[in-house]
MMTF fields as JSON, N, C-alpha, C and O atoms, coordinates in Angstrom:
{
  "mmtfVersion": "1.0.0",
  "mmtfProducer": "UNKNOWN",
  "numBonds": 295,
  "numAtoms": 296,
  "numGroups": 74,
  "numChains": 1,
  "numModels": 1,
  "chainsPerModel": [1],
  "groupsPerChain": [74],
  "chainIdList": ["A"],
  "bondAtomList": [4, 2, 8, 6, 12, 10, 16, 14, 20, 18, 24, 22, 28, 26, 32, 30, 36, 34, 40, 38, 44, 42, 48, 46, 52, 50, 56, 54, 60, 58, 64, 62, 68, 66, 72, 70, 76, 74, 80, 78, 84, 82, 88, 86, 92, 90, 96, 94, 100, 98, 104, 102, 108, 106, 112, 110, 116, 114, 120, 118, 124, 122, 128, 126, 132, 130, 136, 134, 140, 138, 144, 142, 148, 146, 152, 150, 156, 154, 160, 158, 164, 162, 168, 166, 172, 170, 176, 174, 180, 178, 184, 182, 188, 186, 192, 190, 196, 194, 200, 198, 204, 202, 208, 206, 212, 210, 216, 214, 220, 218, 224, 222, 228, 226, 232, 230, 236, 234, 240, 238, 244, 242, 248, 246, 252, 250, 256, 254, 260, 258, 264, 262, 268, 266, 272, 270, 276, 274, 280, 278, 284, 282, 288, 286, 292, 290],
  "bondOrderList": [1, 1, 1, 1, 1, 1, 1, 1, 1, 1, 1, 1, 1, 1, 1, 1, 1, 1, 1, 1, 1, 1, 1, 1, 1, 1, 1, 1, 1, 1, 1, 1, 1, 1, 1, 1, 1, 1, 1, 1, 1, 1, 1, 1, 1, 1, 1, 1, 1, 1, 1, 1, 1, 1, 1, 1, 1, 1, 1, 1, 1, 1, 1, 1, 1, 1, 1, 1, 1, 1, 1, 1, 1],
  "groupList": [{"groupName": "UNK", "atomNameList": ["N", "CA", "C", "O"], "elementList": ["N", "C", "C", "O"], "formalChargeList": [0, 0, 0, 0], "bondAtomList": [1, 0, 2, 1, 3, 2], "bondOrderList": [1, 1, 2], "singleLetterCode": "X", "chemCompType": "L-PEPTIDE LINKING"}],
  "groupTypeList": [0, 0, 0, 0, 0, 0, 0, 0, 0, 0, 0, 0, 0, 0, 0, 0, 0, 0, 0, 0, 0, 0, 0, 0, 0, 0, 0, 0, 0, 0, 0, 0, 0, 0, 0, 0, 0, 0, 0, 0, 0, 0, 0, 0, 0, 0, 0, 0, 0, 0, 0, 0, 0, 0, 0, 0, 0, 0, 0, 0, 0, 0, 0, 0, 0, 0, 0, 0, 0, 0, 0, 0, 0, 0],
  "groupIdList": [1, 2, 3, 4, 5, 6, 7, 8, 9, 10, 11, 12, 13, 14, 15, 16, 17, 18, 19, 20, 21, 22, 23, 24, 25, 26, 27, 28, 29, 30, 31, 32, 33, 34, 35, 36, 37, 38, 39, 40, 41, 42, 43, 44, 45, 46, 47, 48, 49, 50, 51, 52, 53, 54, 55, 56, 57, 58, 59, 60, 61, 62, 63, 64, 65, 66, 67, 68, 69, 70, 71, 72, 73, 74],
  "secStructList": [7, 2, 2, 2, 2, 6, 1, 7, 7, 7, 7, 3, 3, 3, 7, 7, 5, 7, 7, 5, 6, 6, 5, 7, 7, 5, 7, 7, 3, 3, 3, 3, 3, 3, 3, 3, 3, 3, 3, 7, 7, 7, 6, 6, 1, 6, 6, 1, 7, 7, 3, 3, 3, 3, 3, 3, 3, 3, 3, 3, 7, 1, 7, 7, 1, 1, 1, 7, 7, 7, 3, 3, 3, 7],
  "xCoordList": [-1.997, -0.936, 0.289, 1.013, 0.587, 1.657, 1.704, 2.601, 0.198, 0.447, 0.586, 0.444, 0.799, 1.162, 2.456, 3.134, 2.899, 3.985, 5.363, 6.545, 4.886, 5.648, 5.348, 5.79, 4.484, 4.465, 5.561, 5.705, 6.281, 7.101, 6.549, 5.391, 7.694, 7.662, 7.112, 7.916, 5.894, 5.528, 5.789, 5.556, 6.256, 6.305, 6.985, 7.049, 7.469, 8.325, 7.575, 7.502, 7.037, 6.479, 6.76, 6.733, 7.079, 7.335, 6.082, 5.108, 6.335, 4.929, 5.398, 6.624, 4.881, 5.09, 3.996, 2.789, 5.661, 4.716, 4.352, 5.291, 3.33, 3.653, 4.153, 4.24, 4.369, 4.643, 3.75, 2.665, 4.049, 2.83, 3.276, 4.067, 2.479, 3.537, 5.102, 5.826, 5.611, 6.943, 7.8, 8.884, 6.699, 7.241, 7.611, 6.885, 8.729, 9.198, 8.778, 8.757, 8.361, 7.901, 9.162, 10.199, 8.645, 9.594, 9.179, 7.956, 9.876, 9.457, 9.777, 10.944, 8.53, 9.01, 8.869, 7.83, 9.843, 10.068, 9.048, 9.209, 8.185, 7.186, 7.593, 8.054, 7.585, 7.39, 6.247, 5.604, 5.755, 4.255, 3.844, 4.288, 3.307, 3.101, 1.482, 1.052, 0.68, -0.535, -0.995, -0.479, -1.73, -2.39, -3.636, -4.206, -4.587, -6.221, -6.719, -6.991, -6.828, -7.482, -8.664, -9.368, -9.075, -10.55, -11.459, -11.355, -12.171, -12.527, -13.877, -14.771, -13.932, -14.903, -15.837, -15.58, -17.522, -18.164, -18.924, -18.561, -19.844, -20.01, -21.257, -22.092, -21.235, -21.566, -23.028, -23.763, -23.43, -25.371, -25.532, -26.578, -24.412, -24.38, -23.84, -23.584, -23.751, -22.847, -23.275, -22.682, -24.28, -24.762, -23.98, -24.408, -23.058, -22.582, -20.952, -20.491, -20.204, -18.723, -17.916, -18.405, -16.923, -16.116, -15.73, -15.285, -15.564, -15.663, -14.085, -13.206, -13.973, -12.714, -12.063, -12.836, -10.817, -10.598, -9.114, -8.445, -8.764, -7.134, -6.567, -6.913, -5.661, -5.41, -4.152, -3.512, -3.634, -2.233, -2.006, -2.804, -0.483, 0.344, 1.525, 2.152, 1.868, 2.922, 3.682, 2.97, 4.989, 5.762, 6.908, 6.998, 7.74, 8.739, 9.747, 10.01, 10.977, 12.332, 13.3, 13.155, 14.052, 15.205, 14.701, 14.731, 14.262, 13.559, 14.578, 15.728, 14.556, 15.414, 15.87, 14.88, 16.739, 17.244, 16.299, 16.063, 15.448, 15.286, 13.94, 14.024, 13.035, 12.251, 11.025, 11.404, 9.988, 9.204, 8.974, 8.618, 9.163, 8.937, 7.09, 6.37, 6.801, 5.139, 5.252, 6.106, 3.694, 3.482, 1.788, 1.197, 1.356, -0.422, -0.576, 0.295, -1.875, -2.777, -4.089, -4.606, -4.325, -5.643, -6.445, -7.444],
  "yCoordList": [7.143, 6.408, 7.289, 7.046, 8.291, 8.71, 9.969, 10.486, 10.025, 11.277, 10.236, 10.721, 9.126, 8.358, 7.946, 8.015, 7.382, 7.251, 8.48, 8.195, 9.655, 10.902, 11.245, 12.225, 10.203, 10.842, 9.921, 8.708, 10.739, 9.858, 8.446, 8.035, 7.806, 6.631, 6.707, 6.973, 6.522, 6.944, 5.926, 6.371, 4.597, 3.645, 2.556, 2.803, 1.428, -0.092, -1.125, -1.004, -2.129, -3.54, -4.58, -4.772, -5.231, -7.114, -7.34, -7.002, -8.204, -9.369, -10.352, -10.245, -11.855, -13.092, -13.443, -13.506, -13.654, -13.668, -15.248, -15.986, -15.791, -17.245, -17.774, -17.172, -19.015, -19.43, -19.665, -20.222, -19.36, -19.944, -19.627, -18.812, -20.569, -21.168, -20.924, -21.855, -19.841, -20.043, -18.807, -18.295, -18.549, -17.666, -18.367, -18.868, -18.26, -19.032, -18.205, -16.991, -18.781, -17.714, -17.565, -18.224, -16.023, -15.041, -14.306, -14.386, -13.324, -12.194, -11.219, -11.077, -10.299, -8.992, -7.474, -7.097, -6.754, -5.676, -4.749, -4.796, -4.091, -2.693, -1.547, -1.193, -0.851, 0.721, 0.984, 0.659, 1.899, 2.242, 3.875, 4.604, 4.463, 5.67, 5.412, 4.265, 6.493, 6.829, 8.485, 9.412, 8.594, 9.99, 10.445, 9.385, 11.354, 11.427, 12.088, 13.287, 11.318, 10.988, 11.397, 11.363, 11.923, 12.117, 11.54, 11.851, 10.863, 9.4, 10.111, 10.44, 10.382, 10.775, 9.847, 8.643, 10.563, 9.924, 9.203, 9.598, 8.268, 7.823, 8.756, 9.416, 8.688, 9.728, 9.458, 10.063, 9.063, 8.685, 9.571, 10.19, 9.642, 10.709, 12.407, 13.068, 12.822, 13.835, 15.277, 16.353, 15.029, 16.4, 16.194, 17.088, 15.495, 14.689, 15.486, 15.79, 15.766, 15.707, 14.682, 13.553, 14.829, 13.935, 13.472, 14.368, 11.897, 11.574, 11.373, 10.642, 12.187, 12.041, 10.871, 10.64, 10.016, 8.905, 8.644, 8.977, 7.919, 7.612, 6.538, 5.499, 6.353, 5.635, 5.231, 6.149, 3.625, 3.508, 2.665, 1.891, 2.898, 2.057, 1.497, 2.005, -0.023, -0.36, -0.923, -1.329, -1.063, -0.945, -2.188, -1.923, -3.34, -3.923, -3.55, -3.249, -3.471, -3.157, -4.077, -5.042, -3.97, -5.188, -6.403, -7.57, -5.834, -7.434, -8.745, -8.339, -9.708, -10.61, -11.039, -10.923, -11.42, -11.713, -12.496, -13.599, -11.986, -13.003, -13.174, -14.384, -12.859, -12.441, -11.186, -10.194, -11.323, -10.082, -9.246, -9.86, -8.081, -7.043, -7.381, -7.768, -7.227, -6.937, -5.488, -4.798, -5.227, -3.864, -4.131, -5.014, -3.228, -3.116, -1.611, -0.853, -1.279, 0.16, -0.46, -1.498, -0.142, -0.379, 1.162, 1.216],
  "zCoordList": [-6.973, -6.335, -6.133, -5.167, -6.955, -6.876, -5.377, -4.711, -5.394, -4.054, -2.78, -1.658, -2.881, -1.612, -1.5, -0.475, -2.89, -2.937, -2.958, -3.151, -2.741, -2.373, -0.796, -0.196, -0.247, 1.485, 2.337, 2.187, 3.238, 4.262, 4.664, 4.596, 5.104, 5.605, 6.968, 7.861, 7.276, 8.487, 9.735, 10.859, 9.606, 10.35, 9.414, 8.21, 9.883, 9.1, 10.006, 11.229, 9.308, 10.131, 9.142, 7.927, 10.39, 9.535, 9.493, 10.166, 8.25, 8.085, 8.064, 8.092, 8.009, 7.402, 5.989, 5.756, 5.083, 3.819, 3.701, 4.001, 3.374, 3.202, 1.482, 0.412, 1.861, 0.897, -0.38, -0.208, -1.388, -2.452, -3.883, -4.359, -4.392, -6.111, -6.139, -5.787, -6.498, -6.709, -6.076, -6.357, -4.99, -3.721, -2.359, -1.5, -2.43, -0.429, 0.5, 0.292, 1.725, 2.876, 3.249, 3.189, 3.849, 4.263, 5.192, 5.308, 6.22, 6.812, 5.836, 5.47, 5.222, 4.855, 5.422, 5.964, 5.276, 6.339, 4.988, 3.768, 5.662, 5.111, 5.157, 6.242, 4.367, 4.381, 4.135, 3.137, 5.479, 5.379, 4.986, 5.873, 4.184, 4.124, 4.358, 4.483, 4.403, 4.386, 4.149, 4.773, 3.445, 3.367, 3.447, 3.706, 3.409, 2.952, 1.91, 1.863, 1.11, -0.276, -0.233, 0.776, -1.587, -1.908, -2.97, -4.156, -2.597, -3.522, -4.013, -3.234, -5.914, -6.534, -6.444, -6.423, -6.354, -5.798, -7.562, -8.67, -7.336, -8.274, -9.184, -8.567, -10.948, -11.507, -11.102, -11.883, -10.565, -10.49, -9.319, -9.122, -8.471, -7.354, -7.503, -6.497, -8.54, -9.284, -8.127, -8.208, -7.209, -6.615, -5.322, -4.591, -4.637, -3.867, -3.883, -4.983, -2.704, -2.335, -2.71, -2.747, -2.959, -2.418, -1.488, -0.77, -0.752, -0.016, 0.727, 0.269, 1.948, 1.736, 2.681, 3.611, 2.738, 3.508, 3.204, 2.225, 4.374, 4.349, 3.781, 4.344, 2.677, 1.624, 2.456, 2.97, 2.683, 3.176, 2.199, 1.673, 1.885, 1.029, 1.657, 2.587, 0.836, 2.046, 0.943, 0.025, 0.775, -0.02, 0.645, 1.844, 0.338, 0.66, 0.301, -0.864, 1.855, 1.438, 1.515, 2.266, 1.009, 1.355, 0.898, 1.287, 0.027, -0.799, -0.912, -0.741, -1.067, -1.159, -2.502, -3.225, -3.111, -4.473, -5.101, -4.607, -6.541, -7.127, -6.238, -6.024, -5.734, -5.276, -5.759, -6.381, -5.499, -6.377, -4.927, -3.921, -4.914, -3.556, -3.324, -4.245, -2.47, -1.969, -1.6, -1.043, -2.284, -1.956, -2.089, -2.711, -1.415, -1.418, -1.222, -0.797, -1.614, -1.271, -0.467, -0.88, 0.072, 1.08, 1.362, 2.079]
}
């Protein structure tokens, strides 16, 4: 996580968050980074590369008070 979270902000997008338990819907504004990652392959495959693929993380700014930020890795 941390080699994504050290790459530029490559783009900002709204979402609509919805509402649910003791979260109000909101629009939240994203910070998007992305990089390419190399995902160890599993040990039953040990004769095998690493597979390599683009990891994006998206991070909320301007969170609202009293509010929990959204963030995901995909």
């Amino acid at each position: 996580m941390a080699k994504l979270e050290s790459q530029p902000v490559r783009f900002e997008q709204e979402i609509k968050v919805p509402e649910s338990g003791k979260r109000k819907a909101r629009i939240a504004k994203l910070a998007v980074r992305f990089s390419m990652v190399n995902l160890r392959v599993p040990y039953r495959f040990d004769n095998r590369d690493p597979l390599p693929v683009y990891a994006v993380y998206a991070t909320e700014i301007d969170c609202p008070e009293g509010e929990t930020p959204w963030s995901g890795c995909f």
